[in-house]
C-alpha positions in Angstrom: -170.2 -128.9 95.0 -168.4 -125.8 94.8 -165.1 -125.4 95.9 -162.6 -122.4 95.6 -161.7 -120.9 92.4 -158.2 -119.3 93.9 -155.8 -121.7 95.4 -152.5 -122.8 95.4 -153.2 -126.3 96.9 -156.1 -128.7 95.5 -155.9 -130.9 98.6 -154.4 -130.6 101.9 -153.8 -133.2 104.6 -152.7 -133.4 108.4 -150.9 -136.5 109.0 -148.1 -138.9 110.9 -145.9 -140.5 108.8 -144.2 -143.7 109.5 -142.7 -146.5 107.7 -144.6 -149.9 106.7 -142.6 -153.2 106.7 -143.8 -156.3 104.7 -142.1 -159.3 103.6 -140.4 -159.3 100.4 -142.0 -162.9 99.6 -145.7 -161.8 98.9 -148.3 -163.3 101.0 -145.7 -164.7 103.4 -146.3 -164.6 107.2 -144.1 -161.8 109.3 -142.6 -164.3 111.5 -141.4 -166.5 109.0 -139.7 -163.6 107.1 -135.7 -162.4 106.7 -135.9 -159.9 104.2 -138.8 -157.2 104.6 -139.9 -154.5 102.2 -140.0 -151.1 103.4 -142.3 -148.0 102.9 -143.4 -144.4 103.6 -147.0 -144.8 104.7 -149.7 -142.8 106.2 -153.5 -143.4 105.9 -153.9 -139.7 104.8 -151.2 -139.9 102.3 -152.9 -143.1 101.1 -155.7 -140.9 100.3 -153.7 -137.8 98.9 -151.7 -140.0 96.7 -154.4 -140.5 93.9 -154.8 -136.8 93.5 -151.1 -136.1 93.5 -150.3 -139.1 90.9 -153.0 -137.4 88.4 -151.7 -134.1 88.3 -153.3 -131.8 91.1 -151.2 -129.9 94.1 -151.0 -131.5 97.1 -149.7 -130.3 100.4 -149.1 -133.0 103.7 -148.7 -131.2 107.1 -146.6 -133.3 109.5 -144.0 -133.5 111.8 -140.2 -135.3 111.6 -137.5 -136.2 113.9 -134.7 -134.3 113.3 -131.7 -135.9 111.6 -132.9 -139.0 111.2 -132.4 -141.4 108.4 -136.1 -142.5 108.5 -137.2 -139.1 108.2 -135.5 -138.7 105.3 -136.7 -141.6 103.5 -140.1 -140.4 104.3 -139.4 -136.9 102.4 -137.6 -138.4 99.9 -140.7 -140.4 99.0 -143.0 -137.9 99.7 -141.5 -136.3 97.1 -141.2 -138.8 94.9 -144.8 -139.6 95.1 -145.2 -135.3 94.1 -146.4 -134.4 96.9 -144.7 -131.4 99.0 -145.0 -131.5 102.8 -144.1 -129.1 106.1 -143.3 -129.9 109.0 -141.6 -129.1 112.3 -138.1 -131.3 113.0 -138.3 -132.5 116.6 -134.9 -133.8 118.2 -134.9 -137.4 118.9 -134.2 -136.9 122.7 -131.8 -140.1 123.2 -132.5 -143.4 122.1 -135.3 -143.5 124.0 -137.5 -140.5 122.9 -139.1 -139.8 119.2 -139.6 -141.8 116.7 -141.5 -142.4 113.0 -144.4 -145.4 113.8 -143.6 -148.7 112.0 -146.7 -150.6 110.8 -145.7 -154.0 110.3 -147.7 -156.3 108.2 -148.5 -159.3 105.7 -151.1 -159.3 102.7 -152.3 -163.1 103.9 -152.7 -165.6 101.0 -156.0 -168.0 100.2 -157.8 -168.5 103.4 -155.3 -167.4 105.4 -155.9 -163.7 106.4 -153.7 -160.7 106.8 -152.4 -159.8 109.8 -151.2 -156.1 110.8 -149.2 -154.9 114.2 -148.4 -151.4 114.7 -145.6 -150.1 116.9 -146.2 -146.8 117.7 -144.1 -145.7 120.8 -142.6 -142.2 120.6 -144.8 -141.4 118.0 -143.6 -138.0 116.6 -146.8 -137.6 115.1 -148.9 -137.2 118.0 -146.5 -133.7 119.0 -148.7 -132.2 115.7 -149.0 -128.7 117.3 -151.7 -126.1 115.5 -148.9 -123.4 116.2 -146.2 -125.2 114.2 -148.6 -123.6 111.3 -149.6 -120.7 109.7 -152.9 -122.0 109.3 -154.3 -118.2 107.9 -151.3 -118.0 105.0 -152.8 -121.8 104.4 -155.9 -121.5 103.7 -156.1 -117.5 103.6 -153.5 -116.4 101.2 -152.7 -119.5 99.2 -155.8 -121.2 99.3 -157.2 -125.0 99.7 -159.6 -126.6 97.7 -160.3 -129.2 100.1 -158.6 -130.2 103.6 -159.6 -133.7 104.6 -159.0 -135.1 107.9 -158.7 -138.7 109.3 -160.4 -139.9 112.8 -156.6 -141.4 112.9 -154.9 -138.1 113.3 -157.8 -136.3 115.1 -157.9 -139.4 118.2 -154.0 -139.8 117.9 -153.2 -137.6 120.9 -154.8 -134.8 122.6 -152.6 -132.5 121.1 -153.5 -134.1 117.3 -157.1 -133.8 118.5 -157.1 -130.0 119.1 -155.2 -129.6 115.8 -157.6 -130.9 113.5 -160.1 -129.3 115.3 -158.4 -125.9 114.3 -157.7 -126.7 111.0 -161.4 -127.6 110.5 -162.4 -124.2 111.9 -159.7 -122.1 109.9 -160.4 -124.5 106.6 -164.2 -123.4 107.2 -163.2 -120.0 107.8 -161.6 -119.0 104.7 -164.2 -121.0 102.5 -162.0 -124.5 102.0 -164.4 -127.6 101.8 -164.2 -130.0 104.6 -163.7 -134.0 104.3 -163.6 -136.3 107.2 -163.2 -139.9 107.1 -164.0 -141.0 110.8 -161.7 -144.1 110.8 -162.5 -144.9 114.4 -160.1 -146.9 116.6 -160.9 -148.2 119.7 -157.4 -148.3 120.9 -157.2 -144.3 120.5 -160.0 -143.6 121.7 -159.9 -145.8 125.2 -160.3 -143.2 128.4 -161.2 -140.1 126.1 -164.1 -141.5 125.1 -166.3 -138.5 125.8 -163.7 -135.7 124.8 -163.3 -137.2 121.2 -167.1 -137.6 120.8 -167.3 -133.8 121.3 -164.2 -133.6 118.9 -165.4 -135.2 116.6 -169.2 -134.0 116.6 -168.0 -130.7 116.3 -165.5 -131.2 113.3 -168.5 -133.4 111.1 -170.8 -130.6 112.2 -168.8 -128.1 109.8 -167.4 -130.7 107.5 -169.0 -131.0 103.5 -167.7 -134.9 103.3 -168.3 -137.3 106.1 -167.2 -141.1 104.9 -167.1 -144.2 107.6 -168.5 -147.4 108.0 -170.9 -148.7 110.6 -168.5 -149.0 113.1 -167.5 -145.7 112.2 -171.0 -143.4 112.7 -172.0 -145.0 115.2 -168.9 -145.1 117.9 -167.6 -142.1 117.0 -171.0 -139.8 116.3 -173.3 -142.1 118.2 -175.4 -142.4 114.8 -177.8 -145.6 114.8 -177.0 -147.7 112.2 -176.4 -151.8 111.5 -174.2 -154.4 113.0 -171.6 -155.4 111.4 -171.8 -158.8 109.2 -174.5 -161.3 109.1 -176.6 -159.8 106.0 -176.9 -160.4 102.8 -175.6 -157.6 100.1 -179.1 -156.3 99.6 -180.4 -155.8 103.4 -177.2 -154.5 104.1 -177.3 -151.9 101.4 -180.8 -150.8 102.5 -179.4 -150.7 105.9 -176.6 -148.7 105.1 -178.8 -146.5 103.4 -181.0 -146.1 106.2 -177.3 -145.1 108.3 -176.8 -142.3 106.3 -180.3 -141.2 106.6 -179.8 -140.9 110.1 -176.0 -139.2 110.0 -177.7 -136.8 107.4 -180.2 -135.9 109.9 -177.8 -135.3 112.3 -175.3 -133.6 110.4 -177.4 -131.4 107.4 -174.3 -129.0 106.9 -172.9 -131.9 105.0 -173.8 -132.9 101.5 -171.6 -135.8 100.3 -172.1 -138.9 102.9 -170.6 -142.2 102.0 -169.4 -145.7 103.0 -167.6 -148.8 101.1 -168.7 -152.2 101.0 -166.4 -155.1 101.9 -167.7 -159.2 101.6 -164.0 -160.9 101.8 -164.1 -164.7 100.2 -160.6 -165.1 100.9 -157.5 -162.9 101.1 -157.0 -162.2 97.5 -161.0 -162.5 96.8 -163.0 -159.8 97.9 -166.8 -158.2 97.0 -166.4 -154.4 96.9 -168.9 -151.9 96.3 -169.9 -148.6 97.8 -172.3 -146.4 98.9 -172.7 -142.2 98.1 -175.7 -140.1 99.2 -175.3 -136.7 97.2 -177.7 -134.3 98.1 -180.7 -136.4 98.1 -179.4 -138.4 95.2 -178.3 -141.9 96.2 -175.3 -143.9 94.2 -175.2 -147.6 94.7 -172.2 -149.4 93.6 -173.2 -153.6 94.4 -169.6 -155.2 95.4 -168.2 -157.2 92.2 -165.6 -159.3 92.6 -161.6 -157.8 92.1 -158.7 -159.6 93.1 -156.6 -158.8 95.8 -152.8 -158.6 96.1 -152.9 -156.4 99.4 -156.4 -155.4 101.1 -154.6 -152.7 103.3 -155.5 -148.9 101.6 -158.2 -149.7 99.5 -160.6 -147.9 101.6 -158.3 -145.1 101.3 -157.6 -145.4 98.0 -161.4 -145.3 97.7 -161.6 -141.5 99.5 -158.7 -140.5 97.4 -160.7 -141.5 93.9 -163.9 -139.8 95.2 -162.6 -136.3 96.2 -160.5 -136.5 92.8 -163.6 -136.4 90.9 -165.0 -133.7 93.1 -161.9 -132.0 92.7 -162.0 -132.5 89.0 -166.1 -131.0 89.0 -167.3 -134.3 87.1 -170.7 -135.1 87.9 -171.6 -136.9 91.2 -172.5 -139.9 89.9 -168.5 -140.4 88.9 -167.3 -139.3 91.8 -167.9 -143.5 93.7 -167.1 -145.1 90.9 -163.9 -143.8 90.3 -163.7 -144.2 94.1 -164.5 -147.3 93.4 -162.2 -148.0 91.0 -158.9 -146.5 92.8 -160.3 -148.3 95.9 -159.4 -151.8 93.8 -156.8 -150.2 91.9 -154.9 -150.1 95.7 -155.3 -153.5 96.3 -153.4 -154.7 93.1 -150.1 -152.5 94.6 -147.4 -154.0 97.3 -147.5 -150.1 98.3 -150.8 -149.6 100.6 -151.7 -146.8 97.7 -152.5 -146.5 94.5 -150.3 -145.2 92.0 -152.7 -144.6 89.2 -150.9 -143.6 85.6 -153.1 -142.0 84.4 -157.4 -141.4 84.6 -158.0 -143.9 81.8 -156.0 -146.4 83.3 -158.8 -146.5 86.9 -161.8 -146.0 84.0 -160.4 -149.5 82.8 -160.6 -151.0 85.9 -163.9 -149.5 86.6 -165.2 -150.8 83.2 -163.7 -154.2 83.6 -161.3 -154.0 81.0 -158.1 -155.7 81.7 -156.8 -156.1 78.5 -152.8 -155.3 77.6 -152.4 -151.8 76.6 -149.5 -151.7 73.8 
């Protein structure tokens, strides 16, 4: 894949950022918990943060509420994770008006699973406005390498919707390559069913990337594909396969297509594999087994390994595995991303090597 050779940015991503609560006790319930852990967290930053841990320049596009202390924690981190953002300040309006969304959640334990609940009224977020940027000194003058969108931001609100739309258009413009996770939710998308089919057909119609599940393609794109569950590793792989066939079809402007594959034992016990079709090349990871402190952004931290090694130029057949690799390298952190220290430290995990390092 060829990607610009002039840019200021390696990876650029849209995105509403909130805060994530968990209890301090790992793998204790919510509701039995006193003292919670707290976060900066976004599924898109999730993704952005295994670029911007290894060394490339990455740029978040959001919105804050002015003067408020949660805002500020989210830039301080933002920073802190070396990543630089921008991003309109909207004022609170009362008690009443905006505010950062709070995902609160436990990791589970054993056979007990995790259980996530996300508060997300007066959203800031969803006031992502297309005019708050200058999308043509973006992607025109300074230059993106890739710009990957979420189906969280692009279904948030219609506003969001329209915004990703345009930075998808401007991105292809100017030459930027296009990555677009679907990450369909059926509580966005309820009543707008039809407008965010169109949205989103027309965004993966001009994207490079397209990475979802089954769930994914076919509520969101309308693709054919398998149910979820009730298979064993090897039918669902050739099912999967035969998924993609059909999104490829669909959608030919693309050339990277690819999916993760999840078989949970318990909560800290999981299968995980993965799936890439490159070109007409196919790259099967089978799930092994990896342990699991926290399930919530490894599929994330999955897209953030893969578009590294695209980013890096490696050759496609590195690009899932170290996908793969970051994927589980998420799922060891309380954070819900990865920080990786370095590339050798995810080519460990990939080659099964947890031995101490001294």
């Amino acid at each position: 894949m060829e990607l610009k050779e002039n840019y200021k940015w390696s990876l650029v991503v849209p995105t509403s950022m909130g805060i994530r609560l968990t209890p301090v006790a790992q793998g204790q319930p919510i509701h039995t918990s006193s003292n919670l852990f707290m976060q900066a967290t976004s599924a898109e930053t999730n993704v952005a943060n295994i670029s911007a841990y290894l060394g490339l320049p990455v740029k978040v596009l959001t919105t804050f509420v002015k003067g408020s202390p949660i805002a500020q924690f989210i830039k301080d981190s933002l920073r802190s994770r070396h990543m630089e953002y921008e991003g309109r300040e909207v004022k609170q309006g009362g008690p009443w008006g905006y505010r950062h969304q709070i995902n609160i959640a436990d990791s589970g334990l054993g056979s007990r699973g995790p259980r996530v609940w996300n508060d997300r009224s007066g959203e800031v977020g969803r006031t992502l406005n297309v005019k708050d940027f200058d999308l043509d000194r973006l992607f025109g003058q300074e230059g993106v390498q890739i710009l990957h969108l979420s189906g969280l931001i692009g279904a948030l609100s219609q506003e969001t919707s329209l915004f990703c739309l345009e930075l998808a258009r401007a991105a292809k413009k100017y030459g930027t390559k296009i990555s677009f996770d679907l990450n369909y939710r059926a509580s966005f998308w309820k009543g707008r069913e039809q407008e965010l089919h169109d949205i989103f057909t027309e965004i993966a119609s001009i994207a490079d990337i397209l990475v979802g599940n089954e769930e994914d393609f076919q509520l969101c794109l309308g693709i054919e594909g398998p149910e979820a569950g009730g298979m064993d590793i090897a039918a669902k792989i050739e099912s999967f396969k035969g998924m993609i066939r059909n999104v490829k079809k669909s959608f030919p402007g693309a050339s990277v297509f690819a999916t993760t594959l999840r078989e949970v034992v318990n909560a800290n016990s999981h299968l995980w594999g993965a799936i890439m079709l490159e070109g007409d090349n196919w790259h099967v990871i089978e799930p092994r087994p990896i342990h699991v402190l926290d399930r919530i952004g490894g599929g994330d931290g999955f897209v953030g390994g893969l578009l590294y090694g695209i980013l890096k130029g490696w050759e496609p057949a590195k690009w899932p595995q170290f996908g793969w690799a970051t994927g589980a390298l998420a799922t060891t952190f309380l954070t819900d991303y990865g920080q990786p220290a370095d590339e050798d430290q995810v080519w460990s995990i990939w080659g099964g090597n947890a031995r101490v390092l001294r």
